[in-house]
C-alpha positions as CSV (number, residue, x, y, z in Angstrom):
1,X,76.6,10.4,-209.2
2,X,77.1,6.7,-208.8
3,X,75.2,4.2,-207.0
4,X,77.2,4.3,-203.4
5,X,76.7,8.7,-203.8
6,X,73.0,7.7,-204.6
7,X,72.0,5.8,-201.3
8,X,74.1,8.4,-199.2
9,X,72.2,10.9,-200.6
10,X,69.3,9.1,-199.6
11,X,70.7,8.5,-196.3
12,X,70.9,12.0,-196.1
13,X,67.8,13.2,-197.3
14,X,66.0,10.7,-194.5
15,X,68.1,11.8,-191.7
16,X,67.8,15.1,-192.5
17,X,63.6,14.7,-192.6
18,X,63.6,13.0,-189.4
19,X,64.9,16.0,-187.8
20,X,61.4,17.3,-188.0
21,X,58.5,16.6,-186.4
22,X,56.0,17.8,-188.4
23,X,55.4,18.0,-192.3
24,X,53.3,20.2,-194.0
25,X,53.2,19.8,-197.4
26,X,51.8,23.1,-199.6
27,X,50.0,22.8,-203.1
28,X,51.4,24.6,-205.0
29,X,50.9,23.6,-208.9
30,X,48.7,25.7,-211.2
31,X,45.5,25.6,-209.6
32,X,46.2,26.2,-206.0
33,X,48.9,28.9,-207.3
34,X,46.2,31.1,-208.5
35,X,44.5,31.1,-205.5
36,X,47.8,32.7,-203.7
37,X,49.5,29.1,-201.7
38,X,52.1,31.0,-202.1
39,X,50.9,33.5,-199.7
40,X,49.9,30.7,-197.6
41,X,53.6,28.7,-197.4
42,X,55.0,32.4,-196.3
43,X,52.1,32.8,-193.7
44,X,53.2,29.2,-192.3
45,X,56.7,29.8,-192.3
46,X,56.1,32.9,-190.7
47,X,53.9,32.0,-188.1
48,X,56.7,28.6,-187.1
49,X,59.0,31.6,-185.9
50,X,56.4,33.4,-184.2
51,X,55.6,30.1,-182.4
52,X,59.4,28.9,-181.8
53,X,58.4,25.6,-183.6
54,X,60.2,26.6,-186.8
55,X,62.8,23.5,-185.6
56,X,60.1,21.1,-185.4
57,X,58.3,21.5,-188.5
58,X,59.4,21.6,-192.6
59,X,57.0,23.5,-194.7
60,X,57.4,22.1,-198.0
61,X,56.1,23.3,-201.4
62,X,54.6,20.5,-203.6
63,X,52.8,19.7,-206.7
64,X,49.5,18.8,-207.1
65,X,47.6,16.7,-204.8
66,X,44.1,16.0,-206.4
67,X,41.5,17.4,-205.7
68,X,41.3,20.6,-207.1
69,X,38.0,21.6,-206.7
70,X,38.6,22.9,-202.9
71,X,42.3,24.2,-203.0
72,X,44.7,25.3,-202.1
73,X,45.4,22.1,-199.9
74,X,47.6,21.5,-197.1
75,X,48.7,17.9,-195.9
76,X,50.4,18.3,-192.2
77,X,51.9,14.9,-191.6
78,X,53.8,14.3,-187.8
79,X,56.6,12.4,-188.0
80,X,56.3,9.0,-185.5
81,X,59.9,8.7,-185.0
82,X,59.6,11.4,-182.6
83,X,56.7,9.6,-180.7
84,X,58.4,7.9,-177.0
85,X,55.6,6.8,-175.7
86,X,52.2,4.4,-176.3
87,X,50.0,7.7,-176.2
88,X,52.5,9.8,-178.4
89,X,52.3,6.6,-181.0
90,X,48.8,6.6,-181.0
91,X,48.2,10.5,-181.1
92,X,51.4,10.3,-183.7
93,X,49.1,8.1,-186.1
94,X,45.8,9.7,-185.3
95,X,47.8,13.3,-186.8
96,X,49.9,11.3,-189.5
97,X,47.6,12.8,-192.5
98,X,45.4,15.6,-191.8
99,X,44.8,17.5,-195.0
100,X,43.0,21.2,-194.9
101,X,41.2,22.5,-197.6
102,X,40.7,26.2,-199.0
103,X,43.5,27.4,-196.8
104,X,44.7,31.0,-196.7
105,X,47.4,32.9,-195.4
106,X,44.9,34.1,-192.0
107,X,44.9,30.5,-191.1
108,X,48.2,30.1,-190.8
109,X,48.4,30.9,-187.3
110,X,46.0,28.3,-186.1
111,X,47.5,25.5,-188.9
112,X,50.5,25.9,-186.6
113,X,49.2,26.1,-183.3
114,X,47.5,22.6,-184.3
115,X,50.3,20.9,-184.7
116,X,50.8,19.1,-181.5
117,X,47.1,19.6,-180.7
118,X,43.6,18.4,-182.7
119,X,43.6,19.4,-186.0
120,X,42.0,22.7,-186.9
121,X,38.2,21.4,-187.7
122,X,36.8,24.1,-189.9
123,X,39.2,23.7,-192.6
124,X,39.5,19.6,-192.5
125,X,38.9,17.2,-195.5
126,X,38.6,13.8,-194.5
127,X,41.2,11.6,-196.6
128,X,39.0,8.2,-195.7
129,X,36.5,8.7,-198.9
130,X,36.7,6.9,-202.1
131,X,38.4,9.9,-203.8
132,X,41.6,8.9,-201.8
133,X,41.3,5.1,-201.3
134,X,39.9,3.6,-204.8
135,X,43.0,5.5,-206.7
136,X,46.4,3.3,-207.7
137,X,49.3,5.9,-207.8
138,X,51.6,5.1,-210.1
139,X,52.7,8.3,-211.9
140,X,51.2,11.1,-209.6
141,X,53.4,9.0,-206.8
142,X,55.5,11.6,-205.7
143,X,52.8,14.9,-206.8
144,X,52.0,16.3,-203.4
145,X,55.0,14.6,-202.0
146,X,58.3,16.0,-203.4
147,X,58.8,19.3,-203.9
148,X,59.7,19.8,-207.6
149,X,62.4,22.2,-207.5
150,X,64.4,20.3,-205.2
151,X,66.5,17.2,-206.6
152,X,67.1,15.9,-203.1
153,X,63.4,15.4,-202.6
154,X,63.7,13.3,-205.7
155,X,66.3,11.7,-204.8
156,X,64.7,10.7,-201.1
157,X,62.0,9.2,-202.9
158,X,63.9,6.5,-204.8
159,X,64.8,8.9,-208.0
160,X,67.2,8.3,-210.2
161,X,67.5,4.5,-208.8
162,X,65.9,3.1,-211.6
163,X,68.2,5.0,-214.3
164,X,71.4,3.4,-212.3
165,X,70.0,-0.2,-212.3
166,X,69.3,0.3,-215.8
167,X,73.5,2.0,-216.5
168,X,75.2,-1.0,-214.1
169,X,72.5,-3.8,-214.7
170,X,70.8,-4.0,-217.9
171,X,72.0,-3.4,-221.9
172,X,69.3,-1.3,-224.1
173,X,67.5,-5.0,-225.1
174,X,66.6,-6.2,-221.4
175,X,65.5,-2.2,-221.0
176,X,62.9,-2.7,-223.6
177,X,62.1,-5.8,-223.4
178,X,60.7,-5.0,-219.9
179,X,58.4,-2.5,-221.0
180,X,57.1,-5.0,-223.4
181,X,56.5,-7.7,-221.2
182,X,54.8,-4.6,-219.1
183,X,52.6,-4.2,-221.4
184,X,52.8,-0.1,-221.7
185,X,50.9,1.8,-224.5
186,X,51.1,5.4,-225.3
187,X,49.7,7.6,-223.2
188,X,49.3,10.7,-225.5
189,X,46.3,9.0,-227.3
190,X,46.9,6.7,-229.5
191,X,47.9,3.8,-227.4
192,X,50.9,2.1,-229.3
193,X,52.7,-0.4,-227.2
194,X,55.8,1.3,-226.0
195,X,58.3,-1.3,-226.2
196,X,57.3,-1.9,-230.0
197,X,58.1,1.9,-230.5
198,X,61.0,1.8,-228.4
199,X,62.4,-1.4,-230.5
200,X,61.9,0.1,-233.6
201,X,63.9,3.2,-233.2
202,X,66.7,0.8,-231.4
203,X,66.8,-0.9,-234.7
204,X,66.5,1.9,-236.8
205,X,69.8,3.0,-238.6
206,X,71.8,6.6,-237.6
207,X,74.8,8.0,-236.0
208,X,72.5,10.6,-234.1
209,X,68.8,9.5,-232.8
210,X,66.6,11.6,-230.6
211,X,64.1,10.9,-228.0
212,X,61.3,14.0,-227.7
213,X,58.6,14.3,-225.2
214,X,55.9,15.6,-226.2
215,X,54.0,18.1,-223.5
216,X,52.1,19.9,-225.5
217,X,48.7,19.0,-223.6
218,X,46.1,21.2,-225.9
219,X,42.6,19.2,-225.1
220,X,40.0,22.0,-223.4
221,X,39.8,21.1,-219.5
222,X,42.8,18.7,-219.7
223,X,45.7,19.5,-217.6
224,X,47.1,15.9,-216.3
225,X,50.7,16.4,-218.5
226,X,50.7,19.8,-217.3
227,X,50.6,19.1,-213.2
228,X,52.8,15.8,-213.6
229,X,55.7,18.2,-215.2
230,X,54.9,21.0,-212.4
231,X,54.7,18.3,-209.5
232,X,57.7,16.0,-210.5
233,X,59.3,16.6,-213.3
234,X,62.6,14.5,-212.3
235,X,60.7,11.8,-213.2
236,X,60.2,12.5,-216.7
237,X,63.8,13.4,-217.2
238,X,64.8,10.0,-215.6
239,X,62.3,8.1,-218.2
240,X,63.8,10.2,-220.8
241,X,67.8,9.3,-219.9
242,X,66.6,5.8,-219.4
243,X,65.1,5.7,-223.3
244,X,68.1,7.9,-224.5
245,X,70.6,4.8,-223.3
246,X,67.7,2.1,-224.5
247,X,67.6,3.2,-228.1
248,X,71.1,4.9,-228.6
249,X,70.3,8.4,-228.9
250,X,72.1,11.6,-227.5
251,X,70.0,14.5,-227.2
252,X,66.2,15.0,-225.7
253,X,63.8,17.5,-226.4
254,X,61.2,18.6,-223.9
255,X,58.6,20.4,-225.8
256,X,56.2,22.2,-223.8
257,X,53.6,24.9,-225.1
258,X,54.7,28.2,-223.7
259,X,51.3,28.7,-221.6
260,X,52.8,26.3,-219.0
261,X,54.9,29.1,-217.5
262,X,55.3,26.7,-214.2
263,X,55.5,23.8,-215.8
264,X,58.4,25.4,-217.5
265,X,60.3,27.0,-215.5
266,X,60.2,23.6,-212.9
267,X,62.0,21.6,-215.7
268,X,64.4,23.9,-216.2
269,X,65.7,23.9,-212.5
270,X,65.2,20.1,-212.8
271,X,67.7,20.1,-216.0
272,X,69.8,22.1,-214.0
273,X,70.1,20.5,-210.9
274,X,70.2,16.9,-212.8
275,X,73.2,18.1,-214.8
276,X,75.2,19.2,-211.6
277,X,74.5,15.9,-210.4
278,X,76.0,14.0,-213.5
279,X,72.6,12.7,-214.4
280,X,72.5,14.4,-217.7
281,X,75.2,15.8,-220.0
282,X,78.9,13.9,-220.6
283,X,79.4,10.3,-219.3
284,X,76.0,9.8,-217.5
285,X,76.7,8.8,-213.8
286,X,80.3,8.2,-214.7
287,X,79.3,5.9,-217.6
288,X,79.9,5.8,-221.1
289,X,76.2,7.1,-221.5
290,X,76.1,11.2,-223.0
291,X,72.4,12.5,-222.8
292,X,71.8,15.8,-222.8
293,X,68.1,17.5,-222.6
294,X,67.1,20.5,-223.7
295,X,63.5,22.7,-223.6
296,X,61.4,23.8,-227.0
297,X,58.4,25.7,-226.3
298,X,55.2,25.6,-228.2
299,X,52.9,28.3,-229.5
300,X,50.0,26.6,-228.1
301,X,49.0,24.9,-231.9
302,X,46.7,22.1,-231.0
303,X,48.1,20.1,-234.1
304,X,51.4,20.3,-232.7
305,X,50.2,17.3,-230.4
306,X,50.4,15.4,-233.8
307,X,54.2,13.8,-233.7
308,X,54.8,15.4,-237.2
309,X,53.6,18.7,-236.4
310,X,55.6,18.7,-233.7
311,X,58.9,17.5,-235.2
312,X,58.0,19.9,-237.5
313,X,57.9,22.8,-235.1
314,X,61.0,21.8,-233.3
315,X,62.9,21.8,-236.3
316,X,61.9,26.2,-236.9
317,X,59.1,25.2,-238.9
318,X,55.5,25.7,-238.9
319,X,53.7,23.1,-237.2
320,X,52.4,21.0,-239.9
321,X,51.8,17.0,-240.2
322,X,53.7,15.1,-242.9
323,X,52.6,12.0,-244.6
324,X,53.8,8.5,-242.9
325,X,55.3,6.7,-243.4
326,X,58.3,7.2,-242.8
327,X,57.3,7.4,-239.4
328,X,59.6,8.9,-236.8
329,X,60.5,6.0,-235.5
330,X,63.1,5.9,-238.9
331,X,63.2,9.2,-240.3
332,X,62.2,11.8,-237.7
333,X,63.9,15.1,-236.2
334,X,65.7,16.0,-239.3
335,X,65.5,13.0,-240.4
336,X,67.0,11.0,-238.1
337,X,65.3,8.3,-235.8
338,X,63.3,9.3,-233.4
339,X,61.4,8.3,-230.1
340,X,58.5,10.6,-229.2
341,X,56.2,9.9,-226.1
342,X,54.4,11.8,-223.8
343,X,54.9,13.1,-220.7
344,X,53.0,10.2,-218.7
345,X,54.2,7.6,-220.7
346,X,58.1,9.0,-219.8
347,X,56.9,8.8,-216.2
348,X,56.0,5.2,-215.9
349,X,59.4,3.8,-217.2
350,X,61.3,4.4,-213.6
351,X,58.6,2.6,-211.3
352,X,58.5,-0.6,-214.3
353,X,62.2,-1.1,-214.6
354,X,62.3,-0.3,-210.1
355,X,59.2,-2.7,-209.6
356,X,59.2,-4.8,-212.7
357,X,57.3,-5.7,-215.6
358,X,55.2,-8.3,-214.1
359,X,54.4,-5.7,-211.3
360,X,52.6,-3.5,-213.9
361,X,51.2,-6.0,-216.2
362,X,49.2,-7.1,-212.6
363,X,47.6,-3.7,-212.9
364,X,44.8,-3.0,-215.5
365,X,43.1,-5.6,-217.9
366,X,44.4,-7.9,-220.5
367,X,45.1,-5.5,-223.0
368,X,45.1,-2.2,-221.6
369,X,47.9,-2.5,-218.5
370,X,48.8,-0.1,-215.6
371,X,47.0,3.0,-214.7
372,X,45.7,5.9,-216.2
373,X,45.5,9.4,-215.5
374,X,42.4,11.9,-216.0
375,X,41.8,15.5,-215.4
376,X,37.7,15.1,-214.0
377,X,36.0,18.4,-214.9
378,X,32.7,19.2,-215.3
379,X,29.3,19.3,-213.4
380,X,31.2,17.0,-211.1
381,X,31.4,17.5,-207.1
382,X,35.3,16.1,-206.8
383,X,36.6,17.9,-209.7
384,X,40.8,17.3,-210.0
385,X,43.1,15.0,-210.7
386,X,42.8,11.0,-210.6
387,X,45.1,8.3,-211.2
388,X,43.6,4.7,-211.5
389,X,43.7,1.1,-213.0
390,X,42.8,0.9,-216.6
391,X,39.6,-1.4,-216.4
392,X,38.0,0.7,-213.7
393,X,33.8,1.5,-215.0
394,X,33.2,5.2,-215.3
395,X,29.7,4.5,-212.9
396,X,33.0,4.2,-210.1
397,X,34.9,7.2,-211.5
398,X,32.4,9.6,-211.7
399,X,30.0,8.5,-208.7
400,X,32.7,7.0,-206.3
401,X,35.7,8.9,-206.7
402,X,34.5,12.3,-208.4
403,X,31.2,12.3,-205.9
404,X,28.9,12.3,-208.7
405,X,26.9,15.6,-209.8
406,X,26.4,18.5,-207.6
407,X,23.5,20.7,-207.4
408,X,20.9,17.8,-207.2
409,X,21.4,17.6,-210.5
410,X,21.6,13.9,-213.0
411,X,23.9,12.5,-215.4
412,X,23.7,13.1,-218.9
413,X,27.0,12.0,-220.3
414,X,30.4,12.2,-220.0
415,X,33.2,13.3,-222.6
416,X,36.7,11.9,-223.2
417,X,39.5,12.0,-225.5
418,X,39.0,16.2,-225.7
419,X,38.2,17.4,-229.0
420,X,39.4,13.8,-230.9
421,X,36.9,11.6,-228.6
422,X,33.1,11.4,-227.9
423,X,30.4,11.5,-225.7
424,X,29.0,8.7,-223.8
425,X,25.5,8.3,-222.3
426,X,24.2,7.0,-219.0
427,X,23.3,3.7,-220.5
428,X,27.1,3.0,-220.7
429,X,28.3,4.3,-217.3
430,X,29.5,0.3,-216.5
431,X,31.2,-0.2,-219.2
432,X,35.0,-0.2,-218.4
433,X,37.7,2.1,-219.1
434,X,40.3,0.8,-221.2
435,X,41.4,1.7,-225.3
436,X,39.6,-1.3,-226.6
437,X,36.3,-0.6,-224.6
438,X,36.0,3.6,-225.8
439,X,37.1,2.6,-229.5
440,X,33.8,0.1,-229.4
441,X,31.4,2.9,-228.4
442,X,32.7,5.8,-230.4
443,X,35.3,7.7,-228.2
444,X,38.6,7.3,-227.4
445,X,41.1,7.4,-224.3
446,X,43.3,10.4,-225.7
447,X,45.5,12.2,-223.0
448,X,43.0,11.7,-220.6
449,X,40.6,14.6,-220.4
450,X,37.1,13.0,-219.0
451,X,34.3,16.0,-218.8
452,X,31.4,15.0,-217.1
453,X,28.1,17.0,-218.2
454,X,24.7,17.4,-216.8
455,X,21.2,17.1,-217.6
456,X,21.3,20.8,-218.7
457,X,23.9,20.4,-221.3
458,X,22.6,20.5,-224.9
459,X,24.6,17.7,-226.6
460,X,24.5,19.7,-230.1
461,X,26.2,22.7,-228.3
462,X,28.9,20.3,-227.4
463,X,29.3,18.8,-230.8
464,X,29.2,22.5,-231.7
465,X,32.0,23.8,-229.5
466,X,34.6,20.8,-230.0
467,X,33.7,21.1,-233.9
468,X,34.9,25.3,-233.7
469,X,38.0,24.2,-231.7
470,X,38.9,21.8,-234.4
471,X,38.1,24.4,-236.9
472,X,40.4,27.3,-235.6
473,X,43.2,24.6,-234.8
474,X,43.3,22.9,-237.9
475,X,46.6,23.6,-239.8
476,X,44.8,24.1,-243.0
477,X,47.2,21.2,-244.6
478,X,44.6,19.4,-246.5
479,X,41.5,19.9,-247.5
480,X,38.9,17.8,-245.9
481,X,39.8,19.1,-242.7
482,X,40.5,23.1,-243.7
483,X,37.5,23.0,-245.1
484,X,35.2,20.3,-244.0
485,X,35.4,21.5,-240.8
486,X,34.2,24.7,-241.7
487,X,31.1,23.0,-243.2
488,X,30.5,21.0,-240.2
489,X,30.3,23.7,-238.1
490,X,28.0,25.7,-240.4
491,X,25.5,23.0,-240.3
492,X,26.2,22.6,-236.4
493,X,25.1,26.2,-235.9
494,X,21.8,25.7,-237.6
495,X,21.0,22.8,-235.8
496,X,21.7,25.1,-232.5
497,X,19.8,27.9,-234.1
498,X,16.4,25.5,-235.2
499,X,17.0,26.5,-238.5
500,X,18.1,23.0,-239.7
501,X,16.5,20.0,-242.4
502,X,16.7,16.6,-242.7
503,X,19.0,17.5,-245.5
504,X,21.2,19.3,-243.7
505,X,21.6,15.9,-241.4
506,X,22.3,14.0,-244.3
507,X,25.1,16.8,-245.3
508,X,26.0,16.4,-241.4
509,X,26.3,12.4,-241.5
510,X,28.5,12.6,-245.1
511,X,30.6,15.1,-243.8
512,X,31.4,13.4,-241.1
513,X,32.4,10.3,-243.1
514,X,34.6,12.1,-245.4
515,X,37.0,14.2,-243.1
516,X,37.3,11.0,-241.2
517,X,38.3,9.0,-243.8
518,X,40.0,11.8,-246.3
519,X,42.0,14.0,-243.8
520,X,46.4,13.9,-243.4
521,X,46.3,13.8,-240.0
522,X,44.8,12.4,-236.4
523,X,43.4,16.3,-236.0
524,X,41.2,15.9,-238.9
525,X,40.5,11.8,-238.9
526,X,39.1,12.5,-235.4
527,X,37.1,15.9,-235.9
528,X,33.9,14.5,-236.0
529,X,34.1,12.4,-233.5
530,X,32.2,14.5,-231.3
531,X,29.2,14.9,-233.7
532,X,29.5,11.2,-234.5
533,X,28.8,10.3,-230.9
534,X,26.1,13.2,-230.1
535,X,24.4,11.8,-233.4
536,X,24.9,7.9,-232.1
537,X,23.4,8.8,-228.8
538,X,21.8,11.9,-228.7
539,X,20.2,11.8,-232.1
540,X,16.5,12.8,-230.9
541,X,18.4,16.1,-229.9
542,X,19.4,17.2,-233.5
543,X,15.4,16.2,-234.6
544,X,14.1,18.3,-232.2
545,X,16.3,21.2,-233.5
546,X,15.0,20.4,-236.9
547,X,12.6,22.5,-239.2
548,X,10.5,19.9,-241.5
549,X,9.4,21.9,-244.7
């Protein structure tokens, strides 16, 4: 497809919207799956013949819109081109977003019958809350607006435009020197700047480089990577192709743990339908580009998130870290150069090189640019998925957008970077969220798992549970962390049970410092992070739990 076949298809995908007069867009990523939208998008389509308006309204199936505390969700959105008069204008806009919540198949009936009336009541969620209007949208742009197995849909959004400006406008240096001057770091954790990454692999010497994403999402309560490839996962393959032509290589690797059944099978109809439309395989839309992308699934190893590990397991080994360097950046799928980001970091390089660098490098703070994407869980009344400026305070995450803690319950603390991050306490809550900020009070941004917790929680249970996930994930590589964590957890559980000593603290505390600073790997260096931070912040807990001979 070239750029003329592009906006036609647009063209067509517009005109063929505007037939309709009503859109009703249906959840249906993980969450709202599981409580049977499916049912509910055959219920409406059903109920559109009954009611002869099957002509004047497109039920659409869509990822995930948000809030997933109160699915499945429905957005009905009327379409004002059909409005001919000042009242149908007015009662067009009045009915332009109306989104239901908790919606089964037996409301169906009266979801229709609503259409050209008021808006069914009972099942109505007001979208004029700070949940809605204090998020940027950036990555989960199209998520509740395309429907993912649909290229067309993609397309009608502006897909794919970026990755032909890049093929007719740019060479591979302008392409990364963009994301530079954007000022993009690595969303999987770490936070390297992109461009640098990109650069070095560009540089790097090979006949054959590769560019992997990595979406093996294994933090407890995180699921952001998992609902961006179920929602829209045409726009990780277009940040893929665009970094395939930026640093020279020829083949891409999705690799996906092989939980994600939906996210899966999505990216395979997207791979599909992206290579009947020349965007992947031979000569790229009809350019000299070949990029082909293919799908490696995951046994659900949370050390497979490490870039080693996973190289590692790609290649039909076991998923085990190796030393760097090299890093992969020189000498990675066997042994060749190669690029590995995440899935949200592959989804931010079509809207930079659409918008431009400067656009992004407006959003965020100095260091920490653009947007970031958590999955809010917890003892939290808006529990879902958020997307906002890096720089925003977690007093206006949690209280504003995620409607602070149900159950007339307070704050106790709030946990990010999943089992690699830390806890922080009430006395923080303005501080704001960016890499440099968590790295000064002991956590970390990670893939963006952000658990808030209670005034019930005991803060050496949590210290205890992230310490046993570590434990049973840990690859068993190296010492310190095969066996240290073991230890750690030992000493955790008698600290739970009462039975502890001030000795056993001091074990605790050196422990801590020696798997940190001793282990191969990011699993182990950030194992006791979680105990680190309880122990920072929550010390008086421990001492309460101790025994004093």
């Amino acid at each position: 497809m070239n750029l003329d076949e592009l906006h036609k298809a647009v063209e067509t995908q517009q005109q063929a919207d505007d037939k309709f007069q009503h859109h009703v867009h249906v959840c249906t990523s993980t969450g709202c799956a599981a409580l049977n939208s499916e049912k509910v998008i055959e219920a409406l389509q059903t109920e559109l013949v009954k009611q002869g308006q099957q002509k004047a309204c497109r039920v659409r199936s869509v990822g995930c819109s948000g809030l997933c505390a109160i699915g499945p969700l429905v957005r009905v959105r009327a379409s004002e081109t059909h409005a001919v008069d000042a009242d149908q204008t007015h009662a067009a806009a009045d009915a332009a977003e109306t989104l239901y919540q908790q919606v089964g198949p037996q409301d169906a009936a009266e979801i229709v019958a609503s259409l050209n009336d008021k808006p069914v009541e009972r099942l109505t969620f007001s979208t004029d809350q700070p949940f809605f209007k204090q998020q940027t949208k950036v990555v989960l742009e199209n998520c509740g607006e395309v429907d993912p197995e649909h290229i067309e849909d993609y397309i009608g959004h502006g897909g794919y435009s970026a990755l032909l400006k890049v093929l007719t406008e740019m060479t591979p240096a302008q392409v990364i020197d963009q994301l530079t001057q954007s000022g993009l770091r690595g969303r999987g954790g770490a936070g390297f700047p992109t461009g640098v990454k990109w650069a070095t692999v560009a540089k790097s010497a090979g006949e054959q480089k590769y560019v992997i994403c990595n979406g093996d999402e294994g933090d407890p309560g995180a699921f952001m990577d998992r609902s961006v490839m179920e929602g829209d996962p045409h726009r990780i393959i277009e940040g893929m192709i665009i970094a395939g032509y930026a640093v020279g290589a020829t083949q891409g690797y999705i690799y996906v743990r092989a939980e994600y059944g939906l996210a899966v099978k999505r990216l395979r109809i997207a791979i599909r339908h992206a290579e009947r439309n020349g965007f992947l395989g031979k000569s790229v839309c009809g350019t000299a580009l070949n990029f082909s992308i293919d799908i490696r699934l995951g046994a659900g190893a949370f050390v497979c998130g490490e870039e080693t590990a996973l190289i590692s397991s790609i290649e039909g080994n076991r998923g085990t870290p190796r030393p760097r360097p090299p890093f992969p950046a020189v000498s990675g799928l066997w042994g060749c150069p190669t690029l590995l980001n995440n899935v949200e970091t592959f989804a931010n390089i079509a809207p930079i090189l659409n918008k431009g660098a400067a656009w992004f490098a407006g959003i965020g703070t100095e260091k920490s640019k653009g947007t970031k994407v958590f999955a809010l869980v917890g003892q939290i009344a808006n529990a879902g998925l958020i997307e906002v400026p890096m720089g925003m305070s977690l007093r206006t995450i949690i209280f504003d957008i995620g409607g602070g803690i149900p159950n007339g319950r307070t704050f106790k603390a709030v946990q990010t970077g999943g089992p690699s991050g830390g806890c922080i306490p009430e006395h923080l809550l303005d501080m704001p969220v960016d890499y440099e900020s968590l790295n000064k009070v002991g956590t970390i941004m990670g893939s963006g798992g952000m658990i808030v917790m209670d005034d019930t929680t005991s803060m050496v249970d949590v210290a205890r549970y992230y310490m046993e996930f570590c434990m049973d994930e840990s690859c068993g590589k190296c010492v310190p962390c095969r066996v240290g964590t073991v230890q750690m957890h030992h000493l955790l559980n008698k600290f739970s049970e009462g039975k502890a000593t001030p000795t056993d603290m001091n074990k605790l505390e050196g422990l801590c410092d020696l798997v940190k600073h001793t282990s191969l790997c990011g699993l182990g260096q950030t194992a006791p992070n979680p105990v680190i931070s309880t122990l920072r912040y929550f010390r008086k807990e421990y001492e309460d739990k101790m025994t004093v001979p």
